[in-house]
N, C-alpha and C positions, 0 to 999 in steps of 0.2 A: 767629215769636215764640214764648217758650217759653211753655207751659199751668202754670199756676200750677194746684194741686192743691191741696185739703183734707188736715188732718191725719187729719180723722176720718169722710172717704168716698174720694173717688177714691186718696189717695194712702195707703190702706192697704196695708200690707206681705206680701208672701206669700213675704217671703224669709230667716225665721228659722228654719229647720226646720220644725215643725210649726206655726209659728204664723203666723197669717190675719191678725191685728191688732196695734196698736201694746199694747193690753188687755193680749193675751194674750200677748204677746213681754213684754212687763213685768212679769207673774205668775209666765213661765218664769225671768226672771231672778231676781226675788224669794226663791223658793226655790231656786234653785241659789245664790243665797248666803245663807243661811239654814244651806247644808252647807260654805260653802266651808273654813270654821277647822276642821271635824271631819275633812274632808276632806283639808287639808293636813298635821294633824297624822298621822293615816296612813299619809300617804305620807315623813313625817319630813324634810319643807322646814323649813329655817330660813332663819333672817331674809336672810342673805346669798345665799339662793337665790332669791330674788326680785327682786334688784337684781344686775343686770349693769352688771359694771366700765365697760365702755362701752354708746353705743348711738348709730347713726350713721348719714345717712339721705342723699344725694345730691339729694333734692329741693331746687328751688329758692324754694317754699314750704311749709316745714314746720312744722304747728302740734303745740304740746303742751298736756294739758291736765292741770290737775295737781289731782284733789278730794281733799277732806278723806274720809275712808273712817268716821269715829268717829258713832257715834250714830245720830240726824237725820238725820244726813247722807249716811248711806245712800243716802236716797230718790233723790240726784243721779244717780249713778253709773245707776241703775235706769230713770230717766226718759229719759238719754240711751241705753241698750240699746234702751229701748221703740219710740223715732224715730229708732234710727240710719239705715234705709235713708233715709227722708229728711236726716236729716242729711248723710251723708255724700256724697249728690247733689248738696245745695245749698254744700257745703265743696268738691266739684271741679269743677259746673259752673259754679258763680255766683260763686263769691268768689276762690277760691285755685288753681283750673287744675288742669287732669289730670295733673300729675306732685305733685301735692298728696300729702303722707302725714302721720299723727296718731301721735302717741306718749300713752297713757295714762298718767299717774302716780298710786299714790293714794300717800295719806299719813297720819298719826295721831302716834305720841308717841313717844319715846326710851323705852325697856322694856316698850313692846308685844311680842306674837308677832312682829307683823311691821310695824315702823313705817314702815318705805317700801318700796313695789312698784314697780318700773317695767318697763314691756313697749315692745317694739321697736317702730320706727316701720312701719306699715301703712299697708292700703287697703283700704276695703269691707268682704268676708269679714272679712279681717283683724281688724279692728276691734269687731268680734262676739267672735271670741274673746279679745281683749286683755283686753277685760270681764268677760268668763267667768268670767274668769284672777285676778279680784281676790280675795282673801280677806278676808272680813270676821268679826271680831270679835277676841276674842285680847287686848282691853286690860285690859291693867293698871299699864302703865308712868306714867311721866310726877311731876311736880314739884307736890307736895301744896301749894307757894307760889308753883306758877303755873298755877293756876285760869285756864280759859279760854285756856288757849295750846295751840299743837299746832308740828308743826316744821315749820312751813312754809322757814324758814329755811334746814333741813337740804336739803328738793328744790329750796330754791334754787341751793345750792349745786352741789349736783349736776349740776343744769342746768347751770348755768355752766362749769362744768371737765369733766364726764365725757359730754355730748352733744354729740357732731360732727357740725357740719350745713357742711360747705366750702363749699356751692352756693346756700345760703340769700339771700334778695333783702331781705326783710322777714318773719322768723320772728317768729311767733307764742306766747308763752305765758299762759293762762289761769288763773289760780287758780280754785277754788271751793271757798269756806271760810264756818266761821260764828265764831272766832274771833281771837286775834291771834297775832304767830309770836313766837318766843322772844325777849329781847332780842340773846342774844351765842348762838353755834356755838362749840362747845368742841374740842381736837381727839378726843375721846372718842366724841361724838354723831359727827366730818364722819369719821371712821375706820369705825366700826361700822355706822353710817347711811347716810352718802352714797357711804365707800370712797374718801374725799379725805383725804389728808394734810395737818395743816396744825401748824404750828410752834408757834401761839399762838393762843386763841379770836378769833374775828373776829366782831363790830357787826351786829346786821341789816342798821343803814344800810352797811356795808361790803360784805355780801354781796347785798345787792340793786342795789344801785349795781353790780358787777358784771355781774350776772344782766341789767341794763336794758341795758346797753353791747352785749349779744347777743341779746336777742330783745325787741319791742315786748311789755308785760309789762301785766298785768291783773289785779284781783280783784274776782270775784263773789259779793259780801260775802250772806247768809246770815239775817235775824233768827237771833240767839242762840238753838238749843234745839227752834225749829219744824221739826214734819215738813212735809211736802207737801200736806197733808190743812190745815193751817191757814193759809188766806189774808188774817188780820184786817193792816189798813197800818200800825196802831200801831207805832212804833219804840221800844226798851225802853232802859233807860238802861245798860245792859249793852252794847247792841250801839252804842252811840250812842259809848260811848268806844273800843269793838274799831274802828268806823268811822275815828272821829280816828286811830287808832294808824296804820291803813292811807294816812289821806291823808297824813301826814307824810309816809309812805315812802314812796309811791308817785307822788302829788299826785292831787286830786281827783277830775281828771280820767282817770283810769283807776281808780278803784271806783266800781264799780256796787252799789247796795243794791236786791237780788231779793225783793220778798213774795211771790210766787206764785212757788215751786219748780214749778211746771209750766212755767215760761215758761221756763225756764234755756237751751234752744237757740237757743230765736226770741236771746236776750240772745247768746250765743254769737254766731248770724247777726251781730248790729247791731256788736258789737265789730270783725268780719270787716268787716265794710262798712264801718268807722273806719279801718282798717288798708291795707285797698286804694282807700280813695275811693270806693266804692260805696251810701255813706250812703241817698241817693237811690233808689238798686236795693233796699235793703232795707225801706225803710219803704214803698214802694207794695205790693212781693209779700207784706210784712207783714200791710197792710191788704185786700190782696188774697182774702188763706189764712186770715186770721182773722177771722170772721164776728161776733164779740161785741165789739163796742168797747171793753167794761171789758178785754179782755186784750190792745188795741192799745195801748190808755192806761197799762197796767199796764207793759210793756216801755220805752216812750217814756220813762215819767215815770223807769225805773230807768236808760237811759241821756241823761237828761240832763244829766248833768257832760260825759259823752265827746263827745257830741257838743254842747259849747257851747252848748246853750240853757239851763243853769243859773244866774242871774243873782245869786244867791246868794250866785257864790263868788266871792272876788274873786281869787283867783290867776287864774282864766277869765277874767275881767272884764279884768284885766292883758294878756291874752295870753301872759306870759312863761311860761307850762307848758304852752300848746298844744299836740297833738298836731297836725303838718302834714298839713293836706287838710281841716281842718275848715272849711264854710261859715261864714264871721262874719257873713252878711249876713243867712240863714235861723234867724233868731232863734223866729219864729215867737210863739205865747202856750203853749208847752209851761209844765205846772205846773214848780215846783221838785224836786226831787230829796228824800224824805223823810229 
């Protein structure tokens, strides 16, 4: 039987370099990007030096995970460096198999420094430095009338056309974002940005509609603006309509709305356990490892649409946008979804 281990005793980490805890692996991250934009500037990377034409990976589960790099939203990127070793334990012993590899994406705005990064797909080590590897700050770009967008659109597309997974069973991709993606992809932005060619702008709904056809697809919606440091559940009317935007596109049941930016992995783990049928495995080791109820409740309550216990919604309620393997019957009295 495997030993389910604490975040924050037995299963601390002594394998980031110098650092002993998930603390201090998150402080060394913090300021290594804090230098990464001074740092790349430097060494005189531009924007297409950070986005490789392709990226291609033989596993037959391979997740990506694609965060927003702007702001706040920082603190993601940092929190998953912090618990990568467990992370990436519980990604190839428990959910996705030892031939499992992750691909990093970050993302930001069309006339950034650097509005999309993407690093090859890993393992373990790897995966440390994929991190490393992100630069942050550099904006300036982006659409003075379109407040609250970033391009997600753009690394969808990207996904879609320039990531070769031949071997793939049930690929994985993850968003983590705190606003909405552009309407339309220009061929200006998918040339410069993603390195896609394309004839004539193409629809979010058109490039995610694609992007779904190849990888089971997610987002891990954000309150608008908060760091990690602010846990209040309140939902603002800001993020209330970024939300709507997401469920059109996506259907309900695949955003997730996160209030504790700490919990972003355990949320990761439950999406992985939607993904393989593992729902069950995740919510006992869940309650297992996490010894404070408010932060088993906090996870559960954010995936309640994915996993159908949101009663709220009636596309769920329909069944007709189910994701297959969800128990219908394990209804339970989970709350609603905020």
């Amino acid at each position: 039987e495997k030993k389910t281990m604490g975040e924050s005793s037995s299963y601390e980490p002594a394998a980031w370099g110098s650092c002993t805890s998930f603390t201090q692996a998150r402080s060394a991250y913090d300021q290594q990007a804090g230098r990464s934009y001074s740092a790349a500037q430097q060494k005189g990377l531009k924007a297409k030096d950070v986005v490789p034409a392709k990226i291609k990976t033989k596993s037959t589960h391979p997740l990506v995970i694609a965060t927003d790099l702007t702001g706040s939203m920082q603190d993601r990127p940092g929190i998953m460096f912090g618990k990568m070793p467990y992370m990436w334990s519980e990604i190839a012993n428990s959910y996705l198999g030892a031939d499992a590899e992750v691909s990093f994406i970050g993302v930001t705005d069309f006339g950034d420094s650097y509005p999309l990064q993407v690093q090859p797909f890993g393992q373990a080590e790897d995966l440390r430095k994929a991190l490393e590897k992100f630069i942050h700050g550099g904006g300036s770009g982006g659409s003075y009338d379109m407040h609250q967008h970033e391009r997600y659109d753009a690394a969808a597309l990207y996904a879609a056309r320039n990531i070769e997974i031949p071997n793939a069973v049930r690929p994985t991709l993850i968003f983590i974002g705190d606003e909405e993606p552009y309407p339309e992809t220009d061929p200006t932005v998918a040339a410069e940005m993603a390195q896609v060619n394309l004839e004539k702008a193409l629809k979010v709904e058109a490039v995610f509609q694609e992007l779904m056809r190849k990888f089971e697809v997610y987002f891990i919606l954000c309150p608008y603006g908060r760091t990690a440091n602010d846990k209040n559940e309140a939902i603002d009317a800001d993020t209330r309509r970024i939300q709507a935007t997401w469920h059109k596109l996506l259907g309900p049941e695949r955003v997730v709305m996160l209030t504790d930016a700490e919990r972003v992995v355990d949320v990761i783990f439950g999406l992985l356990g939607q993904v393989t049928g593992k729902q069950e495995y995740f919510e006992k080791e869940l309650n297992d490892r996490q010894k404070k109820p408010g932060q088993v409740k906090t996870v559960m309550k954010s995936l309640a649409t994915v996993y159908g216990k949101d009663k709220d919604q009636k596309l769920l309620k329909s069944g007709k946008s189910r994701l297959k393997g969800a128990d219908d019957e394990k209804d339970g009295d989970a709350e609603p979804l905020l």
